[in-house]
C-alpha positions as CSV (number, residue, x, y, z in Angstrom):
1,X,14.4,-22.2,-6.8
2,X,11.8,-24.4,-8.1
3,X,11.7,-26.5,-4.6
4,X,11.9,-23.6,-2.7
5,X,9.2,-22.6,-3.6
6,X,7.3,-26.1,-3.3
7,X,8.8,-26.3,-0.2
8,X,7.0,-22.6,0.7
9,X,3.5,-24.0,-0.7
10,X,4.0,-27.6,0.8
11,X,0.4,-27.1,1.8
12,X,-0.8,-26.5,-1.4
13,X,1.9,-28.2,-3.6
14,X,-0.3,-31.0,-5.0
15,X,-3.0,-28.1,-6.1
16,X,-0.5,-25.9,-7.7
17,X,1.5,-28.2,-9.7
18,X,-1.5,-29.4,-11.3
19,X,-3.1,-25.8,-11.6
20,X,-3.5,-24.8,-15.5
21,X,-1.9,-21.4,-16.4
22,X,-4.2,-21.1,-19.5
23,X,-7.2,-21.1,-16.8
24,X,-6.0,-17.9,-15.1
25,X,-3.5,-16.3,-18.1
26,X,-4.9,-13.9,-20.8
27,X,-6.4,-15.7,-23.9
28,X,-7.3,-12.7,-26.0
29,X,-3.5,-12.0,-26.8
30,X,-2.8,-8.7,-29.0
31,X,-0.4,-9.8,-31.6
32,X,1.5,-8.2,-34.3
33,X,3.7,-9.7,-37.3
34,X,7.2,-9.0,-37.6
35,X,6.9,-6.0,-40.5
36,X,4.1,-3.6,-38.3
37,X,5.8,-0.1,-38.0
38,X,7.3,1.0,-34.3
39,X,4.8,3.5,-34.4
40,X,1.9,1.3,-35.2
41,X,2.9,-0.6,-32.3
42,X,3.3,2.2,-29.7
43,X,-0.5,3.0,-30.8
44,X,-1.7,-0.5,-30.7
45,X,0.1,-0.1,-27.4
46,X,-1.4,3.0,-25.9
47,X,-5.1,2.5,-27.7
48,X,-5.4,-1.7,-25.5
49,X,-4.0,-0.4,-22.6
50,X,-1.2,-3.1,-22.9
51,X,2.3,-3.5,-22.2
52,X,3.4,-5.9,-24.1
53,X,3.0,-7.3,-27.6
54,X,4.3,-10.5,-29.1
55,X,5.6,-10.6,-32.8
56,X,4.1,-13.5,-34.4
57,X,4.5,-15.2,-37.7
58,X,1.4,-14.4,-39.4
59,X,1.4,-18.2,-41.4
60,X,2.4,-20.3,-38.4
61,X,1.4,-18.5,-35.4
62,X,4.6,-19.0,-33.9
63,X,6.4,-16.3,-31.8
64,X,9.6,-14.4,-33.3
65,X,9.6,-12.0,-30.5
66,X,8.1,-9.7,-27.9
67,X,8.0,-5.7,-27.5
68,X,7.1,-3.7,-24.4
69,X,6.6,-0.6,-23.3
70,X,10.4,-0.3,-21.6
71,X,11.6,-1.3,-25.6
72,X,9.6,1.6,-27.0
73,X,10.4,3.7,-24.2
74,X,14.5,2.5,-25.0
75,X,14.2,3.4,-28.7
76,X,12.6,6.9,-27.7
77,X,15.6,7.7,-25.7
78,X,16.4,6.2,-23.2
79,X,18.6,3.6,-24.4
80,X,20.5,1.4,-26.7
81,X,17.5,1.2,-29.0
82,X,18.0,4.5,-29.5
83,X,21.2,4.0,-32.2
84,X,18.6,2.7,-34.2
85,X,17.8,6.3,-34.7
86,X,21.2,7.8,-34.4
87,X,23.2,5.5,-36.7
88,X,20.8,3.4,-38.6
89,X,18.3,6.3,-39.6
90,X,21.4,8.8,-39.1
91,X,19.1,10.8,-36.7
92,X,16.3,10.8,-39.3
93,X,13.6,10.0,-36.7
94,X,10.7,10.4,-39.1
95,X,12.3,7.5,-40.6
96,X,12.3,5.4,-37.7
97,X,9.5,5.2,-35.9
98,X,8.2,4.2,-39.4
99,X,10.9,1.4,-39.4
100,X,9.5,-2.7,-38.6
101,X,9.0,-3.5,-35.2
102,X,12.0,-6.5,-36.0
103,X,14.5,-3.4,-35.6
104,X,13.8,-3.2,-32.1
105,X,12.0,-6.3,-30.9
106,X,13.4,-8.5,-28.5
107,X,14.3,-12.2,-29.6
108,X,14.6,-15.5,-28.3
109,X,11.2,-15.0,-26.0
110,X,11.2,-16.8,-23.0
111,X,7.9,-18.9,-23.1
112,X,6.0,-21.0,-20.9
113,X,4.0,-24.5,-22.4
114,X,0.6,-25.4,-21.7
115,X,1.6,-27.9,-19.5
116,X,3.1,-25.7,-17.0
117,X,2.0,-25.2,-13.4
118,X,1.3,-22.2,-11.8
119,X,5.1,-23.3,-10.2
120,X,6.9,-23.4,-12.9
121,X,5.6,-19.9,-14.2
122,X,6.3,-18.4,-10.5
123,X,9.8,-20.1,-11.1
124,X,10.5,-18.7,-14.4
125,X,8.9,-15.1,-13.7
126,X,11.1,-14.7,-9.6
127,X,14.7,-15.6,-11.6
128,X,14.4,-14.2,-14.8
129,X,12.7,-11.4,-13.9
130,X,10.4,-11.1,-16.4
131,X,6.4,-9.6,-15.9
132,X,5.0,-11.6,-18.5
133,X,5.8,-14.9,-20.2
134,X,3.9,-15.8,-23.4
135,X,1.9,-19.5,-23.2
136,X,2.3,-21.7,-26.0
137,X,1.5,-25.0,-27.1
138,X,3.3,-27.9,-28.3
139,X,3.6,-27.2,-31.5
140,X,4.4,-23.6,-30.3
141,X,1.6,-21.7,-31.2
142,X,0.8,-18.5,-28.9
143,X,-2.5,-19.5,-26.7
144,X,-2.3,-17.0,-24.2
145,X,-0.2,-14.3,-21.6
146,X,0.5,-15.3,-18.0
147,X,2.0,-12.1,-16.0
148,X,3.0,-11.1,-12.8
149,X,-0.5,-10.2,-11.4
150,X,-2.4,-13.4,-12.8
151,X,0.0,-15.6,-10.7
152,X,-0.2,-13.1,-7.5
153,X,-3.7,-12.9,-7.5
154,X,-3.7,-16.9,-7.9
155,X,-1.1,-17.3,-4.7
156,X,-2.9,-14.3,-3.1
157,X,-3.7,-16.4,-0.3
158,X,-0.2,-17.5,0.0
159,X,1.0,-13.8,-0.1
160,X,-1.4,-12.8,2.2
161,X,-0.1,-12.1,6.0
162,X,3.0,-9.9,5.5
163,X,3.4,-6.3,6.4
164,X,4.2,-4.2,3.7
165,X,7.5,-3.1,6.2
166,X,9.1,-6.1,5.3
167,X,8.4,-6.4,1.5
168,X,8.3,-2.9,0.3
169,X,11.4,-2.0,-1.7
170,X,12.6,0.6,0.5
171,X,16.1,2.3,-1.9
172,X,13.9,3.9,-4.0
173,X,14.6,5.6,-7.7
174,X,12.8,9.0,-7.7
175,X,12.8,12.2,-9.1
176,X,11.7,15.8,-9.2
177,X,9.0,17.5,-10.7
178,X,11.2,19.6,-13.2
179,X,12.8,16.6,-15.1
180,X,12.3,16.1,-19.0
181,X,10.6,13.6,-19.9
182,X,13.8,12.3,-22.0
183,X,15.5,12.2,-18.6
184,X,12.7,10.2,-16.5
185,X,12.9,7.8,-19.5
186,X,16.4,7.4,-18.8
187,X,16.3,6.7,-15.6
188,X,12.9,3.5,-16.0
189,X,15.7,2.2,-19.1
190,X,18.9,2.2,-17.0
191,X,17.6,0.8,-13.5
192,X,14.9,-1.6,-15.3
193,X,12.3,0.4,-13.7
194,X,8.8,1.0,-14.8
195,X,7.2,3.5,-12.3
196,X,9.0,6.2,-10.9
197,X,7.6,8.3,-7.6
198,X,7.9,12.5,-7.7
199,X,9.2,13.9,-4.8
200,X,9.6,17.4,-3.9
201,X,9.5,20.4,-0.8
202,X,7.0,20.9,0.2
203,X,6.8,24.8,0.9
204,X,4.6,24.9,4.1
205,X,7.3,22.8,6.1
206,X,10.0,22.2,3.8
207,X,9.9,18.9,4.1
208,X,10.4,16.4,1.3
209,X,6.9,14.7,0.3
210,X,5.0,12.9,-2.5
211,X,4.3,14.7,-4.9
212,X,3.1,12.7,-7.6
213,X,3.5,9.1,-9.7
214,X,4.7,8.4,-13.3
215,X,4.8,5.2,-15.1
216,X,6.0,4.0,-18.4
217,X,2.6,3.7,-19.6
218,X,1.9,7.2,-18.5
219,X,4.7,8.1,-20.8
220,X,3.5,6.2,-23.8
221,X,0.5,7.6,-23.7
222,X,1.0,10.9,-23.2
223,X,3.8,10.5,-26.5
224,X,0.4,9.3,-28.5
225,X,-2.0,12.0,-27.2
226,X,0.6,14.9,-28.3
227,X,0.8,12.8,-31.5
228,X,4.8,12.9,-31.3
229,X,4.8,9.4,-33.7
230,X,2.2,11.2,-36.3
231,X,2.9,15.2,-36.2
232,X,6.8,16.0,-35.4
233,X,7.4,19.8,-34.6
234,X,10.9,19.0,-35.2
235,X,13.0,15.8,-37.1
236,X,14.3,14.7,-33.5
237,X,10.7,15.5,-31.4
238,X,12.1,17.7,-29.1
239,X,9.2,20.1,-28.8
240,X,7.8,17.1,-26.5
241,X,10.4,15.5,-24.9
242,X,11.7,19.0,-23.7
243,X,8.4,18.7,-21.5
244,X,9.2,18.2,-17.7
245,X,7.6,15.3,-16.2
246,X,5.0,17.6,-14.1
247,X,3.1,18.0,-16.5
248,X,1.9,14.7,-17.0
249,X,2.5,13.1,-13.6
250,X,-0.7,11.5,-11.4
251,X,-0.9,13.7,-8.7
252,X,-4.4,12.3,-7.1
253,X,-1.1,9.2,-6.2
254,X,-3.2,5.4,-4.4
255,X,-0.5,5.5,-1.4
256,X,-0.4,3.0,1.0
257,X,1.3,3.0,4.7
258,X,4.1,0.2,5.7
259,X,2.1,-0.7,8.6
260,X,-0.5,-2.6,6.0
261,X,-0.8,-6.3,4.7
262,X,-0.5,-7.8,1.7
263,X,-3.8,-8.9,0.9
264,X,-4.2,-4.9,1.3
265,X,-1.9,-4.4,-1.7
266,X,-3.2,-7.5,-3.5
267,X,-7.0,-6.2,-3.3
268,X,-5.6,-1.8,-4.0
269,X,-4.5,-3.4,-7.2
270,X,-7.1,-5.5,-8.6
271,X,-9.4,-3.3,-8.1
272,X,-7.0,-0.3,-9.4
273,X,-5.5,-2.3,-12.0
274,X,-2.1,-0.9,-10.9
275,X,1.0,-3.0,-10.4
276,X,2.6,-0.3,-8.1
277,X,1.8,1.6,-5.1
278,X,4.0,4.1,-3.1
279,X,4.5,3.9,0.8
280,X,4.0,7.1,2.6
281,X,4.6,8.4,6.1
282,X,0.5,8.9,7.0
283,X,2.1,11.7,9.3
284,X,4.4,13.4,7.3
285,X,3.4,12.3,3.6
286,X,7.1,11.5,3.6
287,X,7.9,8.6,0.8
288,X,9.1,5.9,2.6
289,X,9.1,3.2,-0.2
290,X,7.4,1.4,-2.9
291,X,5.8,-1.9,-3.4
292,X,5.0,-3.3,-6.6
293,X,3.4,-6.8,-7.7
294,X,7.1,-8.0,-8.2
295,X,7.5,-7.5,-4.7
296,X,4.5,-9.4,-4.1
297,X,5.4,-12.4,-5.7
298,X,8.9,-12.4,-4.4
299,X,8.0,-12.9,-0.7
300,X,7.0,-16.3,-2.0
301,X,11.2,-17.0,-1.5
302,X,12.0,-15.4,0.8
């Protein structure tokens, strides 16, 4: 993949394989050691406006592993996390959102070193599929975050010239506006998605429209603001997760239309900081398909 994608830039190859990652990754990482609570971290999480957090050795520096908002969102419910509760903890969930991060953490992080290009990050990123990749250096101390939208506003004039038509994702996960919020979480967990668009009738025409937006981070947040990690109504939470997803949904949704370019997306984002937009029908308000910064960086290859 690697040459295919020199091959893509051979314009720019020289300038890009020498391009520093540190120069355009975050520096100012947020970091926790290995024996901060889950729900310590889900604050830190909601309170930086982050998604992900690497677990660090607090002596050493060194990375042991990495949480994100998809983990947390996992253990909640939606999951295989979530036997951390059931069997673990024996359904005590008090009990385990107090437990160390280690429980649930992902291990053997993917990194990227120093000495990286811009290539081999866009490399790494398109077939692992991973958002963000920790940078560290040789003695493999954490110096800094590269994700998805540092190296795709980087390459932006590289992306730039494609209709969204032919790099939207167009099979689309959705859902309704009466779904739990256990049930949305579900659905981000299983499909490895992280932003989900609301359809519904609309009752004028009865035609199925856009009705709103959620994201894992809207999730997270709105578990923090109704205190679920702090003040349970119940052992299990289920006074909030009973919630259906309406009620915490964007409705005021940034849409775009498939007849737009790239550099359209690229600049709706930055200045946004969203890594999603949905495609609508302009005519109908009909969703017609989603693109998303991993979209972006995939036409790259293809």
């Amino acid at each position: 993949m690697k040459n295919k994608i020199i091959e893509k830039f051979r314009d720019d190859a020289n300038e890009l394989n020498q391009s520093n990652i540190v120069d355009i990754a975050i520096k100012d990482v947020i970091v926790a050691p290995a024996s901060t609570s889950i729900i310590n971290i889900a604050n830190m999480m909601t309170k930086n406006n982050v998604r992900r957090i690497p677990i660090t050795d607090p002596g050493s520096g060194k990375i042991l592993g990495i949480i994100t908002t998809m983990d947390i969102l996992n253990f909640f419910g939606g999951g295989e996390k979530y036997k951390v509760i059931t069997d673990k903890y024996e359904g005590n969930f008090l009990s385990a959102i107090n437990a160390p991060i280690r429980e649930i953490m992902t291990k053997g992080v993917k990194t990227l070193n120093i000495k990286d290009t811009i290539v081999d990050a866009t490399t790494v990123m398109l077939e692992s599929k991973i958002g963000g990749l920790p940078i560290v250096d040789d003695d493999d101390k954490l110096v800094g975050m590269l994700t998805e939208g540092d190296v795709v506003g980087k390459l932006k004039n590289i992306i730039a010239g494609s209709d969204v038509e032919d790099v939207m994702t167009s099979d689309v996960m959705t859902t309704t506006p009466g779904t739990r919020i256990e049930g949305v979480t579900k659905i981000m967990v299983r499909n490895s998605i992280r932003r989900i668009p609301i359809v519904g009738e609309d009752p004028k025409d009865n035609t199925e429209k856009l009705l709103g937006f959620i994201t894992a981070t809207d999730i997270l947040k709105y578990i923090g603001d109704h205190k679920l990690f702090t003040e349970l109504f119940s052992n299990e939470g289920n006074d909030v997760v009973d919630i259906t997803i309406d009620k915490l949904m964007e409705k005021d949704v940034i849409t775009t239309d498939k007849y737009a370019k790239t550099e359209d997306i690229i600049e709706i984002m930055e200045e946004n900081d969203i890594k999603g937009v949905p495609v609508v029908d302009n005519e109908t308000g009909k969703l017609e398909g989603i693109i998303t910064v991993r979209d972006l960086l995939k036409t790259i290859i293809e």
